[in-house]
N, C-alpha and C positions, 0 to 999 in steps of 0.2 A: 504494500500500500504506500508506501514512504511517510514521510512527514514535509512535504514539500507546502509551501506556505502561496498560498493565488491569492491574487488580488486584483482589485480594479483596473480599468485600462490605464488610467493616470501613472500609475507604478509601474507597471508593464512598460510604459511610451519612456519615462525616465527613465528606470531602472536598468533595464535590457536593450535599449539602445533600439525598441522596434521599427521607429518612424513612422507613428499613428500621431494624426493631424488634427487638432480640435478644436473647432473654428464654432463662437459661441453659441447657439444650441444645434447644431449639426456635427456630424461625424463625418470627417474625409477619409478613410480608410487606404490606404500606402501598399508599400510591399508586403505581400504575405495574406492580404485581408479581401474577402469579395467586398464588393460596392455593396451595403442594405440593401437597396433596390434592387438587387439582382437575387435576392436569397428566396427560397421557398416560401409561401403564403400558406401550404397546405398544414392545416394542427394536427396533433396526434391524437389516435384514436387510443381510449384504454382500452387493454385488453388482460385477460388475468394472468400474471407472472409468477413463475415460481423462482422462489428465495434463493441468490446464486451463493455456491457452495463458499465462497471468497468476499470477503470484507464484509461477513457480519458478526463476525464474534468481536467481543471486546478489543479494545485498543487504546496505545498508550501512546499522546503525542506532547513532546516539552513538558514532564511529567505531571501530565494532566489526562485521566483514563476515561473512557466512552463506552458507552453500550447502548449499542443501537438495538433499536427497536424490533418488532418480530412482524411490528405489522402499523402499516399509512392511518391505517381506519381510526378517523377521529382526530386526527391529529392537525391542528391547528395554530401557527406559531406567525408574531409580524416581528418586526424586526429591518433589520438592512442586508440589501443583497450587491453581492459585485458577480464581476462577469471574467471568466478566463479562456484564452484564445493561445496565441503561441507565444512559449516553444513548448505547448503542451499537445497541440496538437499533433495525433497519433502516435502518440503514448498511450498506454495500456492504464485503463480504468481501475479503479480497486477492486471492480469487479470482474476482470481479467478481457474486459473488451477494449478494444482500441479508441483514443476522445476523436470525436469527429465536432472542429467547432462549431460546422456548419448544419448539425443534428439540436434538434431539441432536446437538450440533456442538462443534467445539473450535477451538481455535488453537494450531500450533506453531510453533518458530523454525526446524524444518529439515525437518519431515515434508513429504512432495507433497502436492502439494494438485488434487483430492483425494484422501484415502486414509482409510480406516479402519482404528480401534485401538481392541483392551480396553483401559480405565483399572479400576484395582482400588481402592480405598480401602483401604491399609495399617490403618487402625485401628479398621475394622470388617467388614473380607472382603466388603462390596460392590461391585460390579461394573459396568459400563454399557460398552456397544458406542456406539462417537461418530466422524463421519464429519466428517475434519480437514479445512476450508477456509479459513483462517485463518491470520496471520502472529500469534506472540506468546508469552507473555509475555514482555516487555521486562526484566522487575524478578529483579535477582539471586537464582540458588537455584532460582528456580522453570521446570519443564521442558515444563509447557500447563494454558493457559486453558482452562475449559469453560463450557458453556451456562449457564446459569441451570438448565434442565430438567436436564441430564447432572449439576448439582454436585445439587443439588434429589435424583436418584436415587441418588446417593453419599454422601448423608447430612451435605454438609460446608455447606450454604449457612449455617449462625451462627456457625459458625467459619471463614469465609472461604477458609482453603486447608487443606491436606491431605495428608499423604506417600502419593505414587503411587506404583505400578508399570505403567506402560504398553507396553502389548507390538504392536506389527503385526500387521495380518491380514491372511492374499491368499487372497480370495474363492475358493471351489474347495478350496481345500487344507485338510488337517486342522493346526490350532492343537496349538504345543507346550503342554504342562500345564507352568505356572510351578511354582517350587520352593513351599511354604506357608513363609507369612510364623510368627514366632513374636516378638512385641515382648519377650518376656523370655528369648529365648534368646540366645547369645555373638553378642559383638560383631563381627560378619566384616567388615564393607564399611566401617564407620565411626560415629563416636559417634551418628547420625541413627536414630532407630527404623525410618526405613525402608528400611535398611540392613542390618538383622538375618534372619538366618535361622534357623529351628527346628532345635531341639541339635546338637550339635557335630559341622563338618562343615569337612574338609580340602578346599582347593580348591587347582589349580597355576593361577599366573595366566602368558599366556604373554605379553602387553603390553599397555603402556598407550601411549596416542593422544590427542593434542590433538584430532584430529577423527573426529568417529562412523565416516566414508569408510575411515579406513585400518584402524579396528578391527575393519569388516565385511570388509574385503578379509581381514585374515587368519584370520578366523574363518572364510569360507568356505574358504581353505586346510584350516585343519586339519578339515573335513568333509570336505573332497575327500580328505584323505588317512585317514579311517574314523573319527576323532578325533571320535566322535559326541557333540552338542549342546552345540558353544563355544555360551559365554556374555559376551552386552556387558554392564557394569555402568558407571552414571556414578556420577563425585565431580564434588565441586567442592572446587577448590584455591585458594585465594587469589581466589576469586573469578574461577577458569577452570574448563574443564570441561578432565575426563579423564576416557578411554573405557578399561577395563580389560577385556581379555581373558583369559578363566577357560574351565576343564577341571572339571568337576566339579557336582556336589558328593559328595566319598569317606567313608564314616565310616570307615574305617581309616587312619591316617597312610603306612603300608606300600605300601596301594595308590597314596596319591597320588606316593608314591616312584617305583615304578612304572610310572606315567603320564608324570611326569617325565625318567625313562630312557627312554622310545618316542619323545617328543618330540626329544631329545639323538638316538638312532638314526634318524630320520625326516629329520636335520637340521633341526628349530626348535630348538635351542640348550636351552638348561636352563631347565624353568619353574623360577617360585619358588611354595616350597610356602607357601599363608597355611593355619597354621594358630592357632587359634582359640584 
């Protein structure tokens, strides 16, 4: 798998000497790179994948360990995304396939590989379907790498990365509709725009988790118990992640009150109400 650290175009253009041109909000793409316009329009279709024998057991990078997940489903993380192209290009994936940057493909620290996920681009509601085979990114904050093509479709390749929302998909099943982003609405999740959600809006959160594993486990409790569509939200703290489990979103404070007492009667203890 390596520990090899991808980053934004920006660092790629400096860093390694590519001769990528970024001329203020357009991409001129140089030696090595197709013109956007020229790249495929067709999305990916899901289809059901089985778990490849490579790059899903545990892993140990800059003595910090990972353990990726067994499975997409449910899983819902926003955050920032960057995009990596050459000298990565056709090199051999973590999952032993070759990067094609001209493929809709990504890289995550914990997703199966492989598995497919919508990525949304927070700052302009576009969207792309990308089929994760791929270990990364390495570089604090950031929660997956995409293609060249995937960033290329999301609008962010001059500005190297991007505030995501990236959601799981299990092929066969109908897709929850994400909440709509509003970058000038209240501050819910934290100072990051892509953190914010459209006006004001009570949420009980019922825990937070150092790792993604325990804040699925209780989110599927509270489905199991009718507590319909918990919600994961990541932070980053100091430079860790935290996984927050949420009920909601209520516009009545009343109601989240409410919510809050089922939980307490349910036995999950008292959420706390974030409001806004």
């Amino acid at each position: 798998m390596g520990s090899r650290f991808k980053t934004g175009c920006r660092r790629l253009a400096t860093g390694l000497g590519l001769g990528l041109t970024l001329a203020g909000c357009g991409f001129l793409p140089s030696t090595g790179y197709r013109n956007p316009a020229d790249l495929s329009t067709r999305n990916v279709v899901p289809h059901k994948l089985a778990l490849s024998p490579y790059g899903n057991s545990p892993y140990t990078v800059d003595g910090r360990t990972y353990y990726p997940l067994k499975t997409a489903a449910g899983y819902r993380q926003r955050g920032i995304a960057s995009w990596y192209g050459l000298p990565f290009n056709g090199q051999k994936t973590s999952d032993g396939e070759t990067y094609n940057m001209y493929a809709m493909t990504a890289a995550s620290k914990v997703l199966p590989l492989p598995c497919y996920v919508l990525v949304r681009n927070l700052n302009n509601n576009k969207t792309v379907i990308v089929r994760v085979n791929d270990r990364g990114p390495f570089y604090p904050g950031r929660i997956i790498d995409l293609s060249y093509a995937a960033a290329a479709r999301l609008g962010m390749l001059a500005t190297g990365t991007a505030p995501v929302e990236v959601e799981g998909i299990t092929p066969g099943q109908t897709r929850r509709r994400p909440i709509p982003v509003d970058h000038r609405g209240p501050d819910v999740f934290g100072p990051h725009p892509a953190h914010r959600v459209a006006h004001r809006a009570f949420f009980v959160q019922v825990g937070a988790f150092a790792r993604h594993q325990d804040a699925e486990r209780l989110a599927h409790r509270l489905d199991k118990k009718g507590l319909t569509d918990p919600r994961i939200f990541h932070d980053d703290v100091d430079g860790r992640d935290l996984y927050l489990v949420r009920l909601g979103p209520e516009t009545d404070k009343n109601e989240a009150l409410a919510l809050s007492a089922r939980l307490y009667r349910d036995g999950m203890g008292h959420g706390l109400i974030i409001d806004p």
